[in-house]
VOGU-3710 file (C-alpha; in Angstrom, 3 decimals, decimal comma):
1> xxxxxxxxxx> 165,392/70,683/49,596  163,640/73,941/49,273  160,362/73,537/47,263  157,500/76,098/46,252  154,191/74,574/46,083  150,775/75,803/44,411  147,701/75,003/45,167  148,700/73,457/48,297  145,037/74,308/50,004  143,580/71,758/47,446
11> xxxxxxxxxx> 143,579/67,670/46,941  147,520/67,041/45,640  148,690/70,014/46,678  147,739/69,363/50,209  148,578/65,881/50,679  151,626/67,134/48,417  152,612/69,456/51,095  152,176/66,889/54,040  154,417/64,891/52,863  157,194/66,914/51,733
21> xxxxxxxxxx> 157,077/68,571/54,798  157,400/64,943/57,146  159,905/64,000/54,486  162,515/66,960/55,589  161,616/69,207/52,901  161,100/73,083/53,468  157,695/73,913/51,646  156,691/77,287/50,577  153,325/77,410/49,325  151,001/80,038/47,185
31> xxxxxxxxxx> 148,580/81,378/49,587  145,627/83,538/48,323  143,707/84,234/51,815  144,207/84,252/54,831  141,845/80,866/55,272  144,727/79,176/53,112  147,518/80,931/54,900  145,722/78,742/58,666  145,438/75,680/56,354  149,187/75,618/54,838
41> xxxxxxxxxx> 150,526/76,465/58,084  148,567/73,411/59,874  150,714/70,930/56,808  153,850/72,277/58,360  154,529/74,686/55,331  155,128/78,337/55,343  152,313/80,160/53,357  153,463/83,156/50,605  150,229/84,940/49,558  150,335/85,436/46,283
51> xxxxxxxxxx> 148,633/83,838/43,311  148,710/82,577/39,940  147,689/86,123/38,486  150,425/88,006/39,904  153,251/85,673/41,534  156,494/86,469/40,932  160,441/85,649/41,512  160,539/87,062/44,550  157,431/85,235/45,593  159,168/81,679/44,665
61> xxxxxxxxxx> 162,634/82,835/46,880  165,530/80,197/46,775  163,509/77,451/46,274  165,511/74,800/44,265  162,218/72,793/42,871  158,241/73,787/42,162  155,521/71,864/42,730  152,657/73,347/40,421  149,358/71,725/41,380  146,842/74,507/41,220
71> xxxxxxxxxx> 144,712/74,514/38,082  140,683/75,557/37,319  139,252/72,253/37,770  135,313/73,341/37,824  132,828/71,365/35,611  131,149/74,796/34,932  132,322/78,419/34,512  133,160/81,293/31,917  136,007/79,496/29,470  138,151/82,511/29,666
81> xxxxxxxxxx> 138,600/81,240/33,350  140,447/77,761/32,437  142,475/79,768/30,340  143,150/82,347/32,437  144,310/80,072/35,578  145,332/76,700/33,948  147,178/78,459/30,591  148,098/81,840/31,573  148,796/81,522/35,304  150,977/77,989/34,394
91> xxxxxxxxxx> 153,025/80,245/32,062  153,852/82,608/34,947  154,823/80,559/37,329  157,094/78,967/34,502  158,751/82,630/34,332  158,798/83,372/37,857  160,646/80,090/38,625  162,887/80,494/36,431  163,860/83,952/37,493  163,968/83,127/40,745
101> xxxxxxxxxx> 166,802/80,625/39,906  164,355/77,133/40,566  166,416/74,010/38,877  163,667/71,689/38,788  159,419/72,443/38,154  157,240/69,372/38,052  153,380/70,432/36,478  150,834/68,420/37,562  148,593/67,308/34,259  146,041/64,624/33,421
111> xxxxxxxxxx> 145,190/62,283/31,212  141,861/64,548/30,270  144,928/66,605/28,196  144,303/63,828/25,570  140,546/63,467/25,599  138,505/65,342/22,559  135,818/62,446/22,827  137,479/59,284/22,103  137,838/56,535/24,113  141,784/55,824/25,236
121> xxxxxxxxxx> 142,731/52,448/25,460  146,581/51,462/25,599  147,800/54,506/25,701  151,422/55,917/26,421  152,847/59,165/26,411  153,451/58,912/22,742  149,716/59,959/21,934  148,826/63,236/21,158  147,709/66,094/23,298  144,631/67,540/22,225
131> xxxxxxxxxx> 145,197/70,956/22,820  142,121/72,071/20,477  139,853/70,119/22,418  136,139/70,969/23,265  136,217/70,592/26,283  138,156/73,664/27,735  139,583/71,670/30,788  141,082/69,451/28,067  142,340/71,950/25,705  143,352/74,234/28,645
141> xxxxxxxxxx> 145,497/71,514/30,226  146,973/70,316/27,065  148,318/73,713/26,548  149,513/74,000/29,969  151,687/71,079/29,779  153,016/72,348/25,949  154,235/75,499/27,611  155,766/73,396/30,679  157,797/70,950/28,130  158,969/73,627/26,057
151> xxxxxxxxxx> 160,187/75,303/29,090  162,667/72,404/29,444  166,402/74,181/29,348  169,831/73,260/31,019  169,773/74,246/34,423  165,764/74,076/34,378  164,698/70,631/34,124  160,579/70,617/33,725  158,332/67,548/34,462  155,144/66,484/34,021
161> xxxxxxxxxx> 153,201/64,203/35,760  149,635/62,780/34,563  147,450/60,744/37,076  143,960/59,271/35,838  140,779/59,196/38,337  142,406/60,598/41,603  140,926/59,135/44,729  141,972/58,754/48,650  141,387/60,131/51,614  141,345/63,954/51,573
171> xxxxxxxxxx> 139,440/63,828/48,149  137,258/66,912/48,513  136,059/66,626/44,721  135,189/63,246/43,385  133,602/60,971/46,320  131,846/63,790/48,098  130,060/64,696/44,555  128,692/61,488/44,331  127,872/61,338/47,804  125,716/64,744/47,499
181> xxxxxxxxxx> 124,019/62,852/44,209  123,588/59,740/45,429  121,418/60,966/48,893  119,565/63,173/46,922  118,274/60,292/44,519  120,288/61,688/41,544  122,984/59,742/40,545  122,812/57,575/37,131  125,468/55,423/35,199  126,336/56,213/32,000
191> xxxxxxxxxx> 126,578/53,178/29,545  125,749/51,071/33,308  129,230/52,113/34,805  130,638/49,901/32,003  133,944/52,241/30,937  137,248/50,747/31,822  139,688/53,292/33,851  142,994/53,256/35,228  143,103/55,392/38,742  145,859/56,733/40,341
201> xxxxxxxxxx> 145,527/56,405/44,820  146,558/60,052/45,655  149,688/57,983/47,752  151,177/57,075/44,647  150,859/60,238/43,059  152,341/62,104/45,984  155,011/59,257/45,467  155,777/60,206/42,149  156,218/63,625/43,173  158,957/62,470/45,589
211> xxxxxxxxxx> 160,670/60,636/42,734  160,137/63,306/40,449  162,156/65,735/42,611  165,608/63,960/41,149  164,457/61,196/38,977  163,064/61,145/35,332  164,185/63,326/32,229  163,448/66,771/31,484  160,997/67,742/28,868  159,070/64,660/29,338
221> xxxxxxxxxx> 155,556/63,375/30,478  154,786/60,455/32,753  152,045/58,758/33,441  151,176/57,659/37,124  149,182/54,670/37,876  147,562/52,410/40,267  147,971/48,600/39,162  145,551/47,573/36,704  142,550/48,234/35,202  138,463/48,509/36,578
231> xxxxxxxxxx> 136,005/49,634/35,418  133,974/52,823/36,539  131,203/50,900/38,472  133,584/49,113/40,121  135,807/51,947/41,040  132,671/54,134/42,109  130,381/51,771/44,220  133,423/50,581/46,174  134,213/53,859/46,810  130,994/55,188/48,093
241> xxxxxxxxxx> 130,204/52,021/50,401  132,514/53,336/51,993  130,375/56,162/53,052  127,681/53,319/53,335  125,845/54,640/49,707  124,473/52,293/47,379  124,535/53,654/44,096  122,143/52,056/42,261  120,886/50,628/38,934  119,292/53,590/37,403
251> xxxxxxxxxx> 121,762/54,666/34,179  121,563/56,277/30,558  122,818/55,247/27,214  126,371/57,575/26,408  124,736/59,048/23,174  122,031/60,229/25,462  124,508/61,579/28,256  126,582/63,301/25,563  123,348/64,808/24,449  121,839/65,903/27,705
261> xxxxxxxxxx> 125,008/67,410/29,147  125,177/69,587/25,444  121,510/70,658/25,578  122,186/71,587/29,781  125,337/73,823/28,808  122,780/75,408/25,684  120,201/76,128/28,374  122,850/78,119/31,101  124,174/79,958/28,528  121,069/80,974/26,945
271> xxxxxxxxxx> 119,208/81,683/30,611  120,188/83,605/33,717  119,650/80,217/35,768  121,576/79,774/39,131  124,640/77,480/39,880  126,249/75,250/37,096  124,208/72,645/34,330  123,710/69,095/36,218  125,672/67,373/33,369  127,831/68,937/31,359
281> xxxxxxxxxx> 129,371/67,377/28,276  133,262/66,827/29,662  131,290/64,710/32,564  129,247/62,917/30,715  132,543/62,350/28,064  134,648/61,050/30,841  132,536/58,991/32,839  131,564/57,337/29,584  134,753/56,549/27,859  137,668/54,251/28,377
291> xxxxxxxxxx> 140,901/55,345/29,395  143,476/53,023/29,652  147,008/54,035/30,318  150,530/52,312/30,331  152,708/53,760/33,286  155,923/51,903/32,099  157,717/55,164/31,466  157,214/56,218/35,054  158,609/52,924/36,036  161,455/52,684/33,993
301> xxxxxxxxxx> 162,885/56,692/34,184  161,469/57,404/37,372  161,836/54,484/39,196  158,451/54,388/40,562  156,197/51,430/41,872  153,266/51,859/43,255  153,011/52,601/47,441  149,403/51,334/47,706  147,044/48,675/46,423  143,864/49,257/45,350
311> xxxxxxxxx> 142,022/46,903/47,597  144,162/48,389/50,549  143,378/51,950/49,756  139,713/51,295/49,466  139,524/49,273/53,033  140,998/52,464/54,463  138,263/54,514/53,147  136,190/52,260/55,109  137,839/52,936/58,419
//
């Protein structure tokens, strides 16, 4: 099959990409320098440089599916940014692929498209997007995957696919953050780590991603799990002895997290002060609450089953 991926540089996209490729596929991939044109190439895939702001029908060719896994995914920034990338540049790809004649796009989302401060606990894809969230990676997402359902038309099938907690080896976002804090004495629980989660091993997603390529119904949402159910200090402190870090006891109350991360984004608006807040309010909001998720849809319509244990996907960390 001929696919067009985005944001093939990045985590999914990448490990997206690899696999596609090894599978048979022939990947095209958005390509916005010439650093990312070196990287797609070295995944097998043939880089297109355009981006989200300008791509076009031309741009996607005779691909017969898109992969869209580039989004804004930055804890800090102006909010006209998630909008700009994760909103407007998800509705033109939407257009361009279905100029360019694409029968099948499958939108990478998340379980944050829900979130506007609750906890989730035994939730399907039945519950409610919150696209008037807070938190603009929320609402911005939540839109996103609106405009990719409603795109759903005979001859254009769209999916969506929602992982929680993405982790695995080529994670350039989650593990190495907490690496950084951890060394430099910073890192602190919220609520002692005590938030149930489910997690998705970036294997299964890309696993989904194979299935979703024929499998599943358009219009519809899916969520994609590991097995089971941990909580975050679990999760976290087996994933950075891995790197050999011990994470510690040292951890705040959520009221107070919620609280510190809104008086940090106060301050950085109000002051010219350098880089992004230390907290901000959607990390203190989702390393604090529960979300637990039911993947039975993705098992019964897709077909899928987990590739990878948690236990066996940590060890490999380790190695």
């Amino acid at each position: 099959m001929r696919i067009f991926v985005t944001g093939a540089s990045g985590f999914v996209g990448g490990a997206a990409t690899r696999k596609l490729v090894a599978a048979g596929h022939e990947v095209h991939a958005m390509s916005r320098a010439e650093r990312s044109d070196d990287a797609i190439r070295a995944l097998g895939a043939a880089p297109v440089r355009c981006d989200l702001e300008n791509v076009k029908a031309a741009d996607i060719g005779d691909a017969e599916a898109v992969l869209h896994c580039a989004a804004f995914v930055e804890q800090w920034g102006p909010r006209e940014a998630w909008r700009r990338f994760n909103v407007d540049g998800t509705a033109r790809m939407l257009m361009a692929a279905r100029e360019a004649g694409a029968r099948r796009f499958i939108h990478i989302g998340t379980e944050a498209a829900l979130f506007h401060g609750q906890h989730l606990r035994g939730v399907d894809e039945t519950y409610p997007l919150a696209p008037n969230s807070p938190y603009p990676y929320s609402s911005t997402k939540a839109q996103a995957e609106m405009l990719v359902r409603e795109a759903n038309a005979r001859g254009f099938e769209t999916i969506v696919l929602r992982p929680r907690f993405i982790w695995g080896p080529g994670d350039t976002t989650l593990l190495p953050t907490i690496e950084v804090m951890a060394r430099a004495g910073k890192f602190m629980w919220i609520n002692g780590g005590r938030a149930q989660t489910s997690t998705t091993h970036i294997a299964n997603l890309v696993h989904a991603i194979e299935l979703a390529l024929s499998q599943g119904r358009g219009g519809q949402a899916y969520f994609v799990l590991d097995e089971g159910v941990r909580s975050m200090r679990d999760m976290l402190a087996a994933m950075a002895a891995s790197r050999g870090i011990v994470l510690g006891e040292k951890s705040v109350p959520a009221w107070a997290a919620d609280t510190i991360g809104a008086c940090c984004e106060a301050l950085w608006m109000l002051l010219p002060l350098k880089g992004g807040p230390p907290l901000t309010r959607f990390s203190a909001m989702i390393m604090s609450r529960d979300a637990v998720l039911s993947d039975d849809k993705a098992r019964a319509e897709l077909g899928y089953r987990p590739v990878i244990g948690v236990a066996d996907g940590l060890r490999a960390l380790s190695q």
